[in-house]
N, C-alpha and C positions, 0 to 999 in steps of 0.2 A: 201798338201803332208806331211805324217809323218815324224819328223826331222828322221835321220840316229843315227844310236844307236854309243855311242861312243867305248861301251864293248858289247859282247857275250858271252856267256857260251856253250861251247863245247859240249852239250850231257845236261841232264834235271838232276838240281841238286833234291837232292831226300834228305826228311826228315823224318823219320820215329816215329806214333805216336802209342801209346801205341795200339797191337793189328790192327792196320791200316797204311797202306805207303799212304803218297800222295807225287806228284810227281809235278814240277812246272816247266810248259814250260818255255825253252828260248826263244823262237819267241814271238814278242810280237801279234801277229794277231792269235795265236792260243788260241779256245778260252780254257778254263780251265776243261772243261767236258772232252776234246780231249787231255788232257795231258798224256804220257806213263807213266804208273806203272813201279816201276823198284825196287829194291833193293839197299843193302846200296853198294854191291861190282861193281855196275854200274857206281858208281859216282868215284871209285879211279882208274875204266878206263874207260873214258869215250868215246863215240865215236867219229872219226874226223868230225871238223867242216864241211858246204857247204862249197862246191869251194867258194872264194873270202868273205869268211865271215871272221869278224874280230876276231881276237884271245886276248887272256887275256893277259892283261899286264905283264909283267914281274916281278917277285917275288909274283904273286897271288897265289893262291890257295883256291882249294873248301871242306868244310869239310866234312869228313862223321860221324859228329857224330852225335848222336840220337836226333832229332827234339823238343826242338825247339832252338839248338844252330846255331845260323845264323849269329855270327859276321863273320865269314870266309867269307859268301856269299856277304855280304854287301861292306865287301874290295874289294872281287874280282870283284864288278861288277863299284868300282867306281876307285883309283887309289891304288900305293903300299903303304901300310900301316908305318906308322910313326917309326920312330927307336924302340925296345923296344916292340912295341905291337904284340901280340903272335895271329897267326890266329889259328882261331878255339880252341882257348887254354881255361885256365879257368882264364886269366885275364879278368875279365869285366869292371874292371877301364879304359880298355883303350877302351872301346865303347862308353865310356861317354867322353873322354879326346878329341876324336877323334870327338866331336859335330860337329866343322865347316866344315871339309871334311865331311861328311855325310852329311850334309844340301845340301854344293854344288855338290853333286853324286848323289842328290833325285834330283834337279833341271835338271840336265844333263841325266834322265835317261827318255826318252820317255815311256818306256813300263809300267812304278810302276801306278797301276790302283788301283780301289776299289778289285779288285779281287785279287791282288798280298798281303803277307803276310807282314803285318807292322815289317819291320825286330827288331824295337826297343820292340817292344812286347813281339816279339819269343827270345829275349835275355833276357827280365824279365823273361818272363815264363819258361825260362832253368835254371833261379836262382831260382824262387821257386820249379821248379822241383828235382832241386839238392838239398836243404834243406827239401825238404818231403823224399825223399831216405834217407839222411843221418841221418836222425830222425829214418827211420824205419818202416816210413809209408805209405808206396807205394802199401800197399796191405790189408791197413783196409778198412768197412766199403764203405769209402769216396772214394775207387778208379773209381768208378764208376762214382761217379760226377767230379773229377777230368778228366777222359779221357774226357768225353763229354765236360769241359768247353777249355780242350785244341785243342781238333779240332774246339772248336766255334771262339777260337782266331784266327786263320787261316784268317776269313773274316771281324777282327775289323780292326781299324786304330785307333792308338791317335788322338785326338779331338784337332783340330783346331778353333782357330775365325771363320774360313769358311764355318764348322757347322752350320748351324741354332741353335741345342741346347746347343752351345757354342759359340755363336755369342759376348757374354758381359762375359765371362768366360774364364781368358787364362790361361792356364795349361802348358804353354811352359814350363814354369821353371823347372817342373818335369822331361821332359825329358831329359834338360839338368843337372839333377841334377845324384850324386849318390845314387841307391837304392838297400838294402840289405835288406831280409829276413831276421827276428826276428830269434833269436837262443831258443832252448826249454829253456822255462821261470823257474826259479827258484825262490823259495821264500827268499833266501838269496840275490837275484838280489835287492831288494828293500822292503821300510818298511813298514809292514802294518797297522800304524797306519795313512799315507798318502790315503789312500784309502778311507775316508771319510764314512766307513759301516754306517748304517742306525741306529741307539739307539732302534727302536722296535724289536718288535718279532719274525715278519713275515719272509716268505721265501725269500731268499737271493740268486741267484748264482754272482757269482764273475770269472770274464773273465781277462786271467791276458796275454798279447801280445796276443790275440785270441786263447787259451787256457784256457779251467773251470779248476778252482785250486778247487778242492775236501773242500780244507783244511779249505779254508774261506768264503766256501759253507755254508749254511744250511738250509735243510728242515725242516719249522715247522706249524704247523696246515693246514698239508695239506692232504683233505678228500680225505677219499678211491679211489682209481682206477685211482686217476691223477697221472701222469708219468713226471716225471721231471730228466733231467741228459743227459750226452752225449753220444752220439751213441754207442760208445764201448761196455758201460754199459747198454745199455736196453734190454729187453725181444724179442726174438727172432719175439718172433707176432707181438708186436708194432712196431719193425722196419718194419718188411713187408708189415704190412698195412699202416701205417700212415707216414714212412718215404722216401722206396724206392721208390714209386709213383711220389714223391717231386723231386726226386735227377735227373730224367729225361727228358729231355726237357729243359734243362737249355740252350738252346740256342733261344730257341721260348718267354719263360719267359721274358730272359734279353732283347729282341729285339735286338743285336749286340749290347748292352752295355758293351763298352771294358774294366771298371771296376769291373761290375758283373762278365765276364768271368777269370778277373783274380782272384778277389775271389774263384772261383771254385777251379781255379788250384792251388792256395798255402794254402786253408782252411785246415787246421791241426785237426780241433773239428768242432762240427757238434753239440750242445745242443738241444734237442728236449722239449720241453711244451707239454702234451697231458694232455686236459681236456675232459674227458667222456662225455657222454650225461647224461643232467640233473643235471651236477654238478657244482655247483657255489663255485667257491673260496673266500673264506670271507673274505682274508686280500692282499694286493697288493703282488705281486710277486716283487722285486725289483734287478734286474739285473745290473751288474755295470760289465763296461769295462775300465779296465783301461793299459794304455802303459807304462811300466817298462821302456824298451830298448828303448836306442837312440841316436842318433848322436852328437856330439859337434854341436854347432854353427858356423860357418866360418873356415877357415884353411884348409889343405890338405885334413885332416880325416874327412870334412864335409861329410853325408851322413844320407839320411832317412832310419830308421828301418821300414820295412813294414808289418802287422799286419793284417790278414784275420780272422775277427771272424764271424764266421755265427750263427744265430736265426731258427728255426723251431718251429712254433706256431699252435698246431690246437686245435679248439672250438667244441666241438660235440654238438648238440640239445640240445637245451634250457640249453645249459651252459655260466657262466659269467665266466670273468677273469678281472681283472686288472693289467695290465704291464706298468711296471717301467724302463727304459732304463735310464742310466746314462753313458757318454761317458769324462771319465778324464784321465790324466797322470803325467811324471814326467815335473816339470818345466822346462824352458830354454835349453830345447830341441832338437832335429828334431827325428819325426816319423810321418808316416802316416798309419790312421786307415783306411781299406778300409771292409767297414762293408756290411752285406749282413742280410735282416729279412724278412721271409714269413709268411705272417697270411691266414689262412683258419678259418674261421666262414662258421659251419652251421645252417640249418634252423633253424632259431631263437634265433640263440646267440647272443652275446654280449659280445664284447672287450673293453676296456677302456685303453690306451694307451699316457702312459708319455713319453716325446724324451728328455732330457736335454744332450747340448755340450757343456762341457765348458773343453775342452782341448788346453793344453799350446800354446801360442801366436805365437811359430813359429812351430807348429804343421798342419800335412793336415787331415784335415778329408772328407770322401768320400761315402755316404750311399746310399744302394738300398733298397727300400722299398715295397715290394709285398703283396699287399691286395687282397683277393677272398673273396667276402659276396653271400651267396645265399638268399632264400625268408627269409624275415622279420628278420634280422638279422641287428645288429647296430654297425658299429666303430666307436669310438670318438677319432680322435689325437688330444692332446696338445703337442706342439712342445716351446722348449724354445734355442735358439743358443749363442751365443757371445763367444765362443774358437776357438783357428784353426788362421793361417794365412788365408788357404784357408779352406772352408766347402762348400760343395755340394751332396744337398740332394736330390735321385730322386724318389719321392713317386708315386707309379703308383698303384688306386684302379679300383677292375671293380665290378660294383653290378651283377649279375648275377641269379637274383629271382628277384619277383614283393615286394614292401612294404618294400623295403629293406633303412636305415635311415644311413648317412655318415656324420660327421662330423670333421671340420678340422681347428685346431686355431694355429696360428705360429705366435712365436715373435722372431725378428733375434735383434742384435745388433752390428753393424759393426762400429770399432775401427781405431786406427792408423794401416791402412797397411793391415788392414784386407779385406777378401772378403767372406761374405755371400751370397748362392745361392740356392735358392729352385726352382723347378720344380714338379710339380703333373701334374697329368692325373687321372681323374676319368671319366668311362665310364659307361652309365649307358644303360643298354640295354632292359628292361624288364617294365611294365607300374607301377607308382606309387610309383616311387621311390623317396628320399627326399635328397636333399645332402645342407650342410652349408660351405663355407670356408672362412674365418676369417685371411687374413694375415696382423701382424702387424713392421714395420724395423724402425730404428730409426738408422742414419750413425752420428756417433759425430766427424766425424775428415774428411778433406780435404780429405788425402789421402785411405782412405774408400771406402766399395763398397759395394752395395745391389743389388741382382737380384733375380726377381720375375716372374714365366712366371708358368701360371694357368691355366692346359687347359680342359676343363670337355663338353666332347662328349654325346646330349642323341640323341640315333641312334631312326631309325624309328619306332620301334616297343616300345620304351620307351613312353608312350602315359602319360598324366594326372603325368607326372615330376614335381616336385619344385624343384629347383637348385637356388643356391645365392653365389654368391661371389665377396667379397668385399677386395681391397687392398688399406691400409693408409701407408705412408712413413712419417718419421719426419727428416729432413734435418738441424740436427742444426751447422755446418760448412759450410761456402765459398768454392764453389766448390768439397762438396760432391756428391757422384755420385748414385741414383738410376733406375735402367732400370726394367719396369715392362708391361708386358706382358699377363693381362686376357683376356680367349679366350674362348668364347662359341662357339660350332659350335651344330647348332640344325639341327637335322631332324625331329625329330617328330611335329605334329600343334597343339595336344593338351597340351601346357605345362604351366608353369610359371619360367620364369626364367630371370633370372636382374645378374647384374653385375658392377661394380665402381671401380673407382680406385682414389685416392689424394695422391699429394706431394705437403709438406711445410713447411714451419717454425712456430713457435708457433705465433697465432694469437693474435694481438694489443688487439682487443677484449675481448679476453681468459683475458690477464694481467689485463686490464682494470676492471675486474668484480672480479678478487683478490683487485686492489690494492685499489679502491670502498669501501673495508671492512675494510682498517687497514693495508692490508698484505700487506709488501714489496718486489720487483723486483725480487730478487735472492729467496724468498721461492714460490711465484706465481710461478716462471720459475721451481724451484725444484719439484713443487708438480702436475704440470703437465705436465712435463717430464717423472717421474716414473709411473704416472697413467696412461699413454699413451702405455706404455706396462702392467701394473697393469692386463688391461680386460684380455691378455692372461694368466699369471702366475697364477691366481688366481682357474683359473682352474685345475691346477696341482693337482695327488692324494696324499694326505697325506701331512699332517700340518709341519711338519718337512722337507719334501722336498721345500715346498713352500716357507717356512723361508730362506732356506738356497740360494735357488736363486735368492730370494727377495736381500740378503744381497750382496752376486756377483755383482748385476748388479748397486746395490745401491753403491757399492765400484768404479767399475770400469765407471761410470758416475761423481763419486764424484773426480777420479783420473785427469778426463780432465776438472773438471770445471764448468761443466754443471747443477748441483745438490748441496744442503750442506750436510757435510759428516752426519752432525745429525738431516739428514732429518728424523722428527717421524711421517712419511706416511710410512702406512703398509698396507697390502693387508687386 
């Protein structure tokens, strides 16, 4: 028997979403197809409860205001709210102040299901909804993917351990943290000689709290008919064809991924890439995101700045691109980037695609990654991590043509306190297809963490597949932690595909064959340590980007120990 509800709601609280009401029963047995429509002026009279049903606490109240402000509901359904905290109000401090009673009013609430709205959601998403209004932009371009990603939230929930694809991933912290929406970025906010630009020539955009700053933009040698810049600014035709296609469906996209929807709903800029058919870009595109705004560290006023920058990538026939992703910020921080990038390759293109994170140490970083390849079409990621307290990446490609070529090479490096985590899914559906993935983690500290879980699906009709992938961990701390997770699932019989995985510490042997020669302990252990991630960086485009990460990781290896600072192993 189902325990007995300890609250009720009188009548069906109603939230109102852009152009759409939905309405959310109080019974918990009814299901949510059968829920009444109703209006906002329902809920400020609501109907009498059943004879003998329990009524609301005393001093509750349900709000009516526009969806998706739900701290009111959240009180009223568990006890009266704390001195000081305003229901329904625009205090959001005290939804976070208020953690412990919430946790115990989730436990005591039988009805909160996969189908009931994660109330701490619909309170972010009412903050970023308030700062798109207040900006002014509740009615560009983007409103359309906005509505769509806010009725998507309706069905997330924040990710628990309980998850399977949060199983080795705990994101508690966040909830219990405080989070505010970036304010419109200024160039007096911060210096742009922090920003690391690139010394060549090449095109540049520059994402400054998920907003393109024009200013420290530039386009240069970039051949006719490629389209580069933010939605505002583009031609009426390219949005129609090559953008507004994109903006819809973002609930089938993200598969109920409660990060990608929130992205929708606070993305501010929308950057589109459009490369013609036939046209090869000759010099790398280099894209850099970086986070201005941000919280103190500790104290009252702790709080994450949160930053929604979104990518729009599409490749027409027989066109090349190379892209550059660079994701940095201000030091000694709190903010979190929650980034969102779609690639479309057609038949026959070809993307080449750089991911470097290296944002500040008590920063979160949060990526969705959407790949579509059709026939004979090739993506290469080199992926480079070591920034972020937390980073979690979830790269999801689907081949969708025959002959179509995937590759994918990732070096994480997980520090004191830190947590790197990647996630892919490559699916490969069509015969003849060829996929590489290459993941490489290296955890240098005790309290460290790496997760790996790789999962590449070739469905039945993928016939005469090669697939590979391979995962190495280096464990040079007691009691570092790596959980890794490669997963082939085959249907089709004609295929070739392997898969591996190793954790450990650098091998007797390894040393034995330096010191054999002359070499001593500390430059043996130095030189292949850094070559251990070497295979990945090495692939990065442009000699200048590789220098520069080479140097990062060679610093922050030399900082714990592990390496000599005048290690002269270079890629």
């Amino acid at each position: 028997m189902a325990p007995v509800l300890q609250h009720s709601i009188a009548g069906p609280a109603c939230f109102v979403v852009p152009r759409r009401t939905i309405a959310i029963a109080a019974a918990a047995t009814a299901p949510r197809s059968a829920a009444p429509r109703c209006n906002v002026a329902s809920v400020a009279e609501p109907q009498a409860p059943p004879a003998g049903s329990p009524s609301l606490p005393t001093g509750s109240a349900v709000s009516s205001r526009r969806y998706p402000r739900s701290v009111a509901l959240r009180t009223a359904l568990s006890e009266p709210a704390k001195s000081g905290a305003k229901i329904g109000g625009r205090r959001h401090g005290a939804y976070v102040q208020e953690a412990a009673l919430r946790d115990q009013a989730e436990a005591s609430m039988s009805f909160v299901s996969a189908s009931t709205p994660d109330l701490f959601l619909l309170d972010l998403a009412s903050k970023l909804e308030d700062s798109i209004a207040q900006d002014g932009l509740a009615n560009d371009p983007l409103a359309r993917l906005r509505e769509e990603a806010t009725e998507a939230t309706l069905s997330c929930h924040w990710p628990t351990n309980k998850d399977e694809s949060y199983r080795f991933t705990d994101v508690k912290f966040l909830k219990q943290a405080n989070i505010n929406p970036v304010n419109v970025p200024s160039e007096s906010s911060f210096d742009p000689a922090s920003l690391n630009l690139p010394d060549s020539n090449g095109s540049r955009l520059v994402f400054v709290d998920g907003v393109l700053c024009k200013n420290l933009s530039s386009l240069e040698d970039v051949p006719e008919g490629v389209v580069i810049g933010s939605i505002s600014s583009l031609p009426k035709e390219a949005v129609e064809e090559h953008v507004l296609p994109r903006l819809s469906g973002v609930a089938r996209r993200s598969e109920g991924d409660v990060y990608a929807c929130l992205n929708g709903v606070g993305a501010r800029d929308l950057v589109v890439v459009i490369v013609p058919t036939g046209v090869k870009v000759p010099k790398p595109l280099y894209v850099l995101y970086y986070s201005a705004q941000g919280g103190p560290v500790g104290g009252p006023d702790s709080a994450f700045a949160l930053s929604n920058p979104r990518l729009l990538v599409s490749v027409g026939k027989d066109a090349e691109l190379d892209l550059v992703e660079d994701f940095t910020g201000a030091p000694q921080t709190l903010y979190w980037t929650n980034s969102v990038c779609e690639i479309d390759i057609a038949e026959s293109g070809r993307v080449g695609h750089s991911y470097v994170q290296e944002q500040s140490l008590n920063a979160v970083h949060i990526r969705q990654t959407y790949v579509s390849q059709v026939t004979a079409s090739t993506y290469k990621l080199v992926e480079a991590g070591f920034g972020g307290r937390l980073s979690r990446h979830n790269l999801s490609i689907q081949q969708l043509g025959p002959d179509t070529i995937t590759e994918m090479s990732t070096f994480l490096l997980a520090g004191r306190k830190q947590l790197h985590d990647l996630h892919s899914k490559l699916v490969l559906d069509h015969p003849r297809g060829i996929s590489r993935q290459l993941h490489k983690c290296i955890v240098s500290d005790s309290s460290g963490h790496a997760v790996f879980d790789g999962n590449v699906r070739v469905n039945r009709f993928a016939q005469q597949t090669d697939a590979g992938q391979l995962s190495r961990s280096l464990l040079l701390a007691p009691r570092a932690t790596v959980n890794v997770k490669p997963n082939l699932q085959i249907i089709a019989n004609d295929v070739k595909c392997s898969h591996g995985a190793a954790i450990s510490d650098l091998e007797e042997d390894q040393l034995f064959y330096f010191r054999a020669r002359g070499i001593d302990v500390q430059t043996a252990r130095s030189a292949l340590v850094f070559s251990f991630g070497a295979e990945v960086l090495q692939k990065l485009v442009g000699e200048g980007l590789r220098k520069r990460v080479e140097n990062l990781v060679k610093s922050s290896l030399a900082a714990e120990g592990y390496i000599k600072p005048d290690l002269p192993v270079t890629i």
